[in-house]
C-alpha positions in Angstrom: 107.6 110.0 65.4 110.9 110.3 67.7 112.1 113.8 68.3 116.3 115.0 67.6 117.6 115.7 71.0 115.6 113.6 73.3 115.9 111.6 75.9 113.7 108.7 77.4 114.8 108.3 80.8 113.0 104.7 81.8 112.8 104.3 86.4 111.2 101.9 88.4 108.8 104.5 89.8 109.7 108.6 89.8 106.0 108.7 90.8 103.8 106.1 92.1 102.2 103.5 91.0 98.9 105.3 90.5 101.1 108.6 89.4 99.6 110.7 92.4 102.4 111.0 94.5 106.2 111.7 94.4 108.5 108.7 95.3 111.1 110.1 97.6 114.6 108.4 98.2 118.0 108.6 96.2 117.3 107.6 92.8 114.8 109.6 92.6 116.3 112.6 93.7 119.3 111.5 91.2 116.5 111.2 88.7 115.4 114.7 89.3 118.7 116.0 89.0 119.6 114.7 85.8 116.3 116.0 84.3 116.7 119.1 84.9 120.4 119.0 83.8 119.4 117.2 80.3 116.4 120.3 79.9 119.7 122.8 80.7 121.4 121.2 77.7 118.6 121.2 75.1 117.2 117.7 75.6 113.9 116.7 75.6 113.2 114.5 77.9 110.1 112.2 79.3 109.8 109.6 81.9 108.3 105.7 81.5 107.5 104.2 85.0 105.2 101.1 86.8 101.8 101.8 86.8 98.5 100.7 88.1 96.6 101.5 85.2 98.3 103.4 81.9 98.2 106.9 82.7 100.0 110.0 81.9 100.8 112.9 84.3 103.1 116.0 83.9 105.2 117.5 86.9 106.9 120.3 86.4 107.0 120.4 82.6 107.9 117.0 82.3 105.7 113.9 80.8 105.7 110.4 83.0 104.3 107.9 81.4 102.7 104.8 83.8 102.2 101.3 82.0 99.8 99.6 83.9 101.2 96.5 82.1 104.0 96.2 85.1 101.1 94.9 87.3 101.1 91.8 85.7 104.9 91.5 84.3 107.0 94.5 85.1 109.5 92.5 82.2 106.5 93.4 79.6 105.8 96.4 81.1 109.6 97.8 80.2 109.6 95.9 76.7 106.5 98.1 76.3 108.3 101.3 77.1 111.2 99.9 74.7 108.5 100.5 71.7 107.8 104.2 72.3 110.9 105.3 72.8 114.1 105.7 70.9 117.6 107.2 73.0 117.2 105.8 76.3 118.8 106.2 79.3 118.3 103.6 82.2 117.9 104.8 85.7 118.9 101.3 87.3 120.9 98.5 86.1 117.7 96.6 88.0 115.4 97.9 85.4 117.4 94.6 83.6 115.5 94.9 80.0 115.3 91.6 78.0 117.8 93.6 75.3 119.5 97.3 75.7 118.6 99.4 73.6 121.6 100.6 71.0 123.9 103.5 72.0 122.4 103.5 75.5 123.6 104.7 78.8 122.7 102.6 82.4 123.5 103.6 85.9 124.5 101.6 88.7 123.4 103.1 92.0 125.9 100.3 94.6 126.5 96.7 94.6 122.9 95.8 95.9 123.2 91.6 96.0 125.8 92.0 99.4 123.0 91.1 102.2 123.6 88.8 104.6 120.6 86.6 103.4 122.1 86.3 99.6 122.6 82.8 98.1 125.2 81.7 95.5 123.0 81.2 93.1 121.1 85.0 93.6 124.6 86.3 93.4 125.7 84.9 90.3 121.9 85.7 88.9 123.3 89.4 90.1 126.5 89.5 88.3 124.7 87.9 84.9 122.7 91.6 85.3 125.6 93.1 85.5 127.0 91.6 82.8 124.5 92.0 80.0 124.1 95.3 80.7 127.9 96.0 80.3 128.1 94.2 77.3 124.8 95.5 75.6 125.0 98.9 76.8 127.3 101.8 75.5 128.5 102.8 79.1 127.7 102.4 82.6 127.4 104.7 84.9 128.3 103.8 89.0 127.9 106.2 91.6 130.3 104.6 93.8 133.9 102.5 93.3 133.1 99.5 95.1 130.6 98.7 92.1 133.8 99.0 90.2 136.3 97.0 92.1 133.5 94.3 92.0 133.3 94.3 88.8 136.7 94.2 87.9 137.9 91.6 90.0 135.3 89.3 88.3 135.4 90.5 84.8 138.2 92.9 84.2 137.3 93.7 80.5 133.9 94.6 80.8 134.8 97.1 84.3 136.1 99.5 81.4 133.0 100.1 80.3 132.7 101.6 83.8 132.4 105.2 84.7 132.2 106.4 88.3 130.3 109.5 89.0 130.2 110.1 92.7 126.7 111.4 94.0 126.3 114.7 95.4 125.8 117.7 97.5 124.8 120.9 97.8 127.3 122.7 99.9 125.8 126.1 99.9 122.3 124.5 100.9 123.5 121.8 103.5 126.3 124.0 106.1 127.1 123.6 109.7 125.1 125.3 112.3 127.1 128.6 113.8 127.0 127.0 117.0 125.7 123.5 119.4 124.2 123.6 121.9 127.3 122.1 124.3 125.0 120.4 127.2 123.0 118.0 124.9 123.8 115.7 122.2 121.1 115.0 119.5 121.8 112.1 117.6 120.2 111.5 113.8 119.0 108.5 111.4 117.9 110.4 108.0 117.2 107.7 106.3 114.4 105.4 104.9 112.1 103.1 107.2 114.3 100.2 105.7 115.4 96.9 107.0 118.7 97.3 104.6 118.7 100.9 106.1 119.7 100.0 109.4 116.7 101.6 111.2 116.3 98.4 113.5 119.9 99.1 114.6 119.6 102.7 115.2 116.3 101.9 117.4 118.2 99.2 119.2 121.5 100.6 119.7 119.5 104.1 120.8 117.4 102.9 123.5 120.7 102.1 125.2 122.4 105.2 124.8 119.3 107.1 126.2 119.0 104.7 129.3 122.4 105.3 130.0 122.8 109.0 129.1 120.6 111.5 130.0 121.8 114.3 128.2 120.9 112.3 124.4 117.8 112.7 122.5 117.6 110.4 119.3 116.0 112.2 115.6 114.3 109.8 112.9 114.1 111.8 109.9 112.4 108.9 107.6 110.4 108.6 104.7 106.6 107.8 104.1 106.9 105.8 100.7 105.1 103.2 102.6 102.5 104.1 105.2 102.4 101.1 107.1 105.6 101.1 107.9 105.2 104.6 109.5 102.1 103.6 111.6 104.2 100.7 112.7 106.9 102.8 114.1 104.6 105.5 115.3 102.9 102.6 117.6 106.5 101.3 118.8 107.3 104.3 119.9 104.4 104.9 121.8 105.0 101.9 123.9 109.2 103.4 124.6 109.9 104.8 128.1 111.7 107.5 126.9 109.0 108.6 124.1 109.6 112.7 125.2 113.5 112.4 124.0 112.9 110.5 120.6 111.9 113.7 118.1 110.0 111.7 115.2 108.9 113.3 111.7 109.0 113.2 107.8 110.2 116.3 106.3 111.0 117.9 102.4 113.8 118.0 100.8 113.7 121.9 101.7 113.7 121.4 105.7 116.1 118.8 105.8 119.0 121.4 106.1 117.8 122.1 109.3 117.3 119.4 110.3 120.5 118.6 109.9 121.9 121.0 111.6 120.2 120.4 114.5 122.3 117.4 114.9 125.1 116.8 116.4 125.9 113.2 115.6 124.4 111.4 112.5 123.8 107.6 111.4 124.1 106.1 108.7 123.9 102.1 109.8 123.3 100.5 106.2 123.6 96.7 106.2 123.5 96.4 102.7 123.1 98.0 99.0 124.4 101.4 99.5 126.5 103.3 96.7 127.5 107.0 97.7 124.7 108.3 100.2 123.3 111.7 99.8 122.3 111.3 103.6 126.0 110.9 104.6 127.2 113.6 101.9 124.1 115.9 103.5 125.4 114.9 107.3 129.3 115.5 106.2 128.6 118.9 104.4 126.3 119.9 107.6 129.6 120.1 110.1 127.6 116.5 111.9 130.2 114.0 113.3 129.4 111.0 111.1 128.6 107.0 112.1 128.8 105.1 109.4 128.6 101.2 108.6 131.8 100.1 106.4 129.2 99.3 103.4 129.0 99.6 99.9 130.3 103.3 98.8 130.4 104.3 102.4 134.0 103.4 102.4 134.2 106.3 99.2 132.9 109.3 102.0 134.0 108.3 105.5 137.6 107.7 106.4 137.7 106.3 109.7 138.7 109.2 112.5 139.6 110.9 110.0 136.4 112.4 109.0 133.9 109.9 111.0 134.0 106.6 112.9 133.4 103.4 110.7 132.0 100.6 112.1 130.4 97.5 111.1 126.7 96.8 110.8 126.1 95.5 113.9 124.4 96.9 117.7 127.9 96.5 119.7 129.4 98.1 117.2 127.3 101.0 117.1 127.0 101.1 120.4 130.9 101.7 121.3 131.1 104.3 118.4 128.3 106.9 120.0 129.4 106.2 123.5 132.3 107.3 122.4 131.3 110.2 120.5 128.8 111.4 123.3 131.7 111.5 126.0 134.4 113.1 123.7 133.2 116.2 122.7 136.4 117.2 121.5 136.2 114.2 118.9 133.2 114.8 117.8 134.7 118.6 116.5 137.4 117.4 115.0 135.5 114.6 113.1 132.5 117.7 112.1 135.6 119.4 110.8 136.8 117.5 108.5 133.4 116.1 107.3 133.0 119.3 106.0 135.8 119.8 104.3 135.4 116.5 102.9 132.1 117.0 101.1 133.5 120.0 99.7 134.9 117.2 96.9 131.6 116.1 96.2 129.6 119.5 94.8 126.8 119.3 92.8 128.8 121.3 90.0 131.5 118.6 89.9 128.6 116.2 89.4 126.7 118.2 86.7 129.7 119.0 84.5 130.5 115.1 84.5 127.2 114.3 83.2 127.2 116.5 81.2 130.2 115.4 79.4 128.7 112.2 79.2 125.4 113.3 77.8 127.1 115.5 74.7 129.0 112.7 74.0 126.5 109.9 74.2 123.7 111.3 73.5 124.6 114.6 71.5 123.4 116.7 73.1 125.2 120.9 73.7 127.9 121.2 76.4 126.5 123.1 79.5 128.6 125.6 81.6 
């Protein structure tokens, strides 16, 4: 029997496959968010995931479902979902269901199909995705423009079905440190151990700046959604002259403000799929003089030397930018400065009332304050 007032909110993976652990990285947080959000309004809502085996675990007050159908056809596995549930609401336009359910809402987290390594015929694959679900489904969600302009400059008549919802920040939680330490320049790379991440072209790029400045010390803030990527790095580093200036860890969500604020530059190299980071957004609201690739919904945050440097994905590139921002301390105030006030526009209220909207008038669900 389907309950009034819920809401079955069908992800890739909230937890993992065997439903022991937390996934961590921006959907999910996004995920997380909008739960809690949906329970402030009334809703009741439950999760459907992957699975290694069907299973059912409950974090937090909150039911996730695993179908352990996805190891042999994740497409079956979500057609599966599609039979228990009834208003749905789509996580990622990847989820790519053989048929949207009626009166249903999908969100776009970036243009993802813009690698370097992408073929013609993977591309227009992608914008077939994008299609059908702008067709099928009542509204889609994008957390950045450039989904939008893509869109739009393809198929202009489906890009009205197109809502843009900027992602987020807390700006009471992430603030600027009182004061740096003037002598030293750290350097950070919050981000996941991700080819499409850039972290081969912070490690590149920051071996150079250390050989050739003595007063830098590099920070990897990254993720352990996949062990063997850790171990890899942990070995790598290891083998690095300059092992004692590289600060290495993997933190929660709670330490991360300090982190940040132990930084004084941070970067954010993405090569490809990126909508509105909440690493950037974290880094701007933290006071940090900002790096950023000119990727995806990057180009929504950073305005070059206005409020960061913006670069291309590439070591030169890179490169030039910290040199620059090592030797000019004055730039790198200014840039901290206005990075502030610039995630000012992004709050997490801003974000909550404009889902909110959309879920009362979706989904029916009350208004929340």
């Amino acid at each position: 029997m389907f309950t009034e007032g819920k809401i079955s909110i069908l992800v890739p993976n909230l937890l993992s496959w065997d439903g022991k652990g937390l996934v961590t990285g921006g959907v999910e947080r996004y995920v997380w968010q909008l739960i809690d959000l949906a329970r402030e309004m009334g809703f009741v809502v439950d999760v459907h995931q992957n699975g290694d085996s069907d299973w059912q675990r409950e974090v937090n007050g909150i039911v996730i479902r695993g179908y352990g159908l996805a190891t042999i056809s994740t497409e079956a596995a979500l057609q599966e979902m599609h039979y228990c549930t009834e208003k749905v609401l789509y996580a990622s336009i990847l989820l790519n269901p053989a048929a949207y359910k009626s009166g249903s809402v999908v969100i776009s987290h970036g243009v993802w199909w813009d690698s370097e390594g992408s073929t013609g015929d993977y591309i227009s694959d992608m914008f077939h995705v994008c299609g059908k679900a702008l067709q099928e489904a009542e509204l889609v969600v994008s957390c950045d423009y450039n989904f939008l302009n893509v869109i739009r400059a393809v198929q202009p008549l489906l890009a009205q079905k197109i809502e843009v919802i900027p992602n987020f920040v807390d700006v009471n939680v992430f603030s600027p440190a009182p004061e740096r330490d003037g002598d030293t320049v750290s350097i950070l790379f919050p981000r996941r151990l991700d080819y499409c991440r850039g972290v081969d072209l912070f490690l590149q790029t920051g071996l150079e700046i250390l050989a050739a400045c003595p007063n830098v010390s590099l920070h990897l803030a990254v993720d352990r959604n996949y062990p063997h990527l850790n171990s890899q790095l942990e070995r790598w580093l290891q083998q690095q002259e300059q092992r004692e200036r590289i600060v290495y860890g993997s933190y929660s969500f709670e330490r991360m403000p300090e982190v940040y604020r132990s930084a004084d530059i941070v970067v954010i190299p993405t090569r490809f799929s990126e909508g509105t980071s909440f690493s950037c957004l974290e880094a701007l609201a933290s006071g940090c003089a900002v790096v950023s690739t000119d990727v995806g919904g990057l180009t929504n945050l950073i305005i070059d030397e206005y409020n960061g440097l913006l670069i291309p994905p590439a070591v030169e590139a890179l490169k030039k930018a910290l040199s620059r921002l090592i030797s000019e301390p004055g730039l790198r105030q200014r840039l901290a400065k206005q990075a502030r006030s610039t995630a000012l526009a992004f709050s997490h209220r801003k974000w909550r009332s404009r889902w909110a909207e959309i879920l009362t008038r979706i989904y029916g669900g009350r208004s929340c304050k």
